[in-house]
C-alpha positions as CSV (number, residue, x, y, z in Angstrom):
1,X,47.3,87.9,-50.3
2,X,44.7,85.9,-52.5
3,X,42.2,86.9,-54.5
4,X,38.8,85.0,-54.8
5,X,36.7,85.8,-58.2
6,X,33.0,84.2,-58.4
7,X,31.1,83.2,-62.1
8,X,28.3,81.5,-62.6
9,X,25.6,83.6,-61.3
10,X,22.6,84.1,-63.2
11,X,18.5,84.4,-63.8
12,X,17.1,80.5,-63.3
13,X,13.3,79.4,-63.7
14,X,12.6,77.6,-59.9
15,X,13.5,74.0,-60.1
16,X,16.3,74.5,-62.4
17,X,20.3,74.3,-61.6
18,X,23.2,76.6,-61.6
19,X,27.1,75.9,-60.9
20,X,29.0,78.1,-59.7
21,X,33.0,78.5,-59.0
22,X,35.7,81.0,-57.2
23,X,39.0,80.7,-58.3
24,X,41.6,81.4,-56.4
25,X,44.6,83.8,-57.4
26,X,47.1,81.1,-55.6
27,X,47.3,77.9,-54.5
28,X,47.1,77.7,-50.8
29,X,49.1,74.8,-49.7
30,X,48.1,75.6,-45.8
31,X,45.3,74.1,-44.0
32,X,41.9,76.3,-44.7
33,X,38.3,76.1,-45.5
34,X,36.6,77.5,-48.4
35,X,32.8,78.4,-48.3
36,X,29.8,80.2,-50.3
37,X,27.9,82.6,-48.2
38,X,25.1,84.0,-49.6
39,X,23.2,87.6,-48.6
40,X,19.8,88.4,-49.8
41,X,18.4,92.0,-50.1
42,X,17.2,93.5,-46.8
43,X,19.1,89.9,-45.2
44,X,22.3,89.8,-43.3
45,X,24.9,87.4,-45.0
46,X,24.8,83.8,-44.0
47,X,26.6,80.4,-44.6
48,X,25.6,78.2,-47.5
49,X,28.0,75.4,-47.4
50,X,31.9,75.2,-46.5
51,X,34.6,72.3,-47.1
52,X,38.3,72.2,-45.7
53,X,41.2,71.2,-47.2
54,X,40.8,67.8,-46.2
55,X,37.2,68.0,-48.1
56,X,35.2,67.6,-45.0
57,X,32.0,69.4,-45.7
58,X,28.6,71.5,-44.0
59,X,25.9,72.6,-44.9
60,X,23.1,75.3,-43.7
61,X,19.8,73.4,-43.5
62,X,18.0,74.9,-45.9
63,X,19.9,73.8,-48.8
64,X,20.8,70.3,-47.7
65,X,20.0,68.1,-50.2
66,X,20.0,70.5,-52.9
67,X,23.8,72.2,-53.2
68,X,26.5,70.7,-53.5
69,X,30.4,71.7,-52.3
70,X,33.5,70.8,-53.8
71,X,37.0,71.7,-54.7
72,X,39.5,71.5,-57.1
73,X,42.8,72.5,-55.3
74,X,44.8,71.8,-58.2
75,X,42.6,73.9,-60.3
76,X,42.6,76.5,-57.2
77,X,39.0,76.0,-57.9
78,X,35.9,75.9,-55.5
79,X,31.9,74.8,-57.2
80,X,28.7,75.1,-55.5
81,X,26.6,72.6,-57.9
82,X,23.0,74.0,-57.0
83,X,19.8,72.1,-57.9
84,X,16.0,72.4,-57.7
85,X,16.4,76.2,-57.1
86,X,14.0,78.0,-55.2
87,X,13.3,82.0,-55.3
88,X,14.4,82.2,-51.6
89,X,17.8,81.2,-53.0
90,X,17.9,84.5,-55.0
91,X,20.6,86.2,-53.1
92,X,24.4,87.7,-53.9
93,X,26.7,84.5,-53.4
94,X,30.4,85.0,-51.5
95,X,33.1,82.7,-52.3
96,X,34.7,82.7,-48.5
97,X,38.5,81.7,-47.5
98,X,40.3,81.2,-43.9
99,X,43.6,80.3,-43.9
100,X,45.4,79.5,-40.6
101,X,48.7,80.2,-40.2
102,X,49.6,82.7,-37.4
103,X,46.0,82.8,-36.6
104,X,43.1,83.5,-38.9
105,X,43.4,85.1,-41.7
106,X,40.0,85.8,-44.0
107,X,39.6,86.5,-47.6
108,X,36.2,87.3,-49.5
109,X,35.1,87.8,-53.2
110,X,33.3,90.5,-55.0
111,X,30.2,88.0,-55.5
112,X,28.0,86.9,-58.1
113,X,23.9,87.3,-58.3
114,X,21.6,84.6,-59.0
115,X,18.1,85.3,-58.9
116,X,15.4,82.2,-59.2
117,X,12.4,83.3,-60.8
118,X,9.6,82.4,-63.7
């Protein structure tokens, strides 16, 4: 079992940053992606950004360019650095893991809101 546990959420003016990290309970020496998914009110949840374990990353569209993914395994640490925020970014953010050993194996954080508005 891991846990994930989110920070950095908050209230942000648009056009201003936020960075935000999930920490993991262990390190997971396996191969596995990490991610941020992100679900607004009313909004089913969808995929921000995700990066492996050998640090390959994607991104959704609509924050290319913007966000930014990355991992510190030794720190058990995932960021999303998020610039130039928008209000259609205000949404609950997921820290997301898959581990896969004997298959798939999913874990998911409690989340953390950050809302973009003046």
């Amino acid at each position: 079992q891991v846990q994930l546990v989110e920070s950095g959420g908050g209230l942000v003016q648009p056009g201003g940053s936020l960075r935000l990290s999930c920490a993991a309970s262990r390190r997971i020496f396996s191969i596995n992606t990490m991610g941020w998914y992100r679900q607004a009110p009313g909004k089913q949840r969808e995929l921000v950004a995700t990066i492996n374990s050998g640090g390959n990353t994607n991104y959704a569209d609509s924050v290319k360019g913007g966000f930014t993914i990355s991992r510190d395994d030794a720190k058990m640490t995932m960021y999303l650095q998020m610039n130039s925020l928008k209000p259609e970014d205000t949404a609950v953010y997921f820290c997301n893991l898959k581990t896969y050993v004997g298959g798939m194996t999913g874990y998911w954080g409690q989340g953390t809101q950050v809302t973009v508005s003046s």
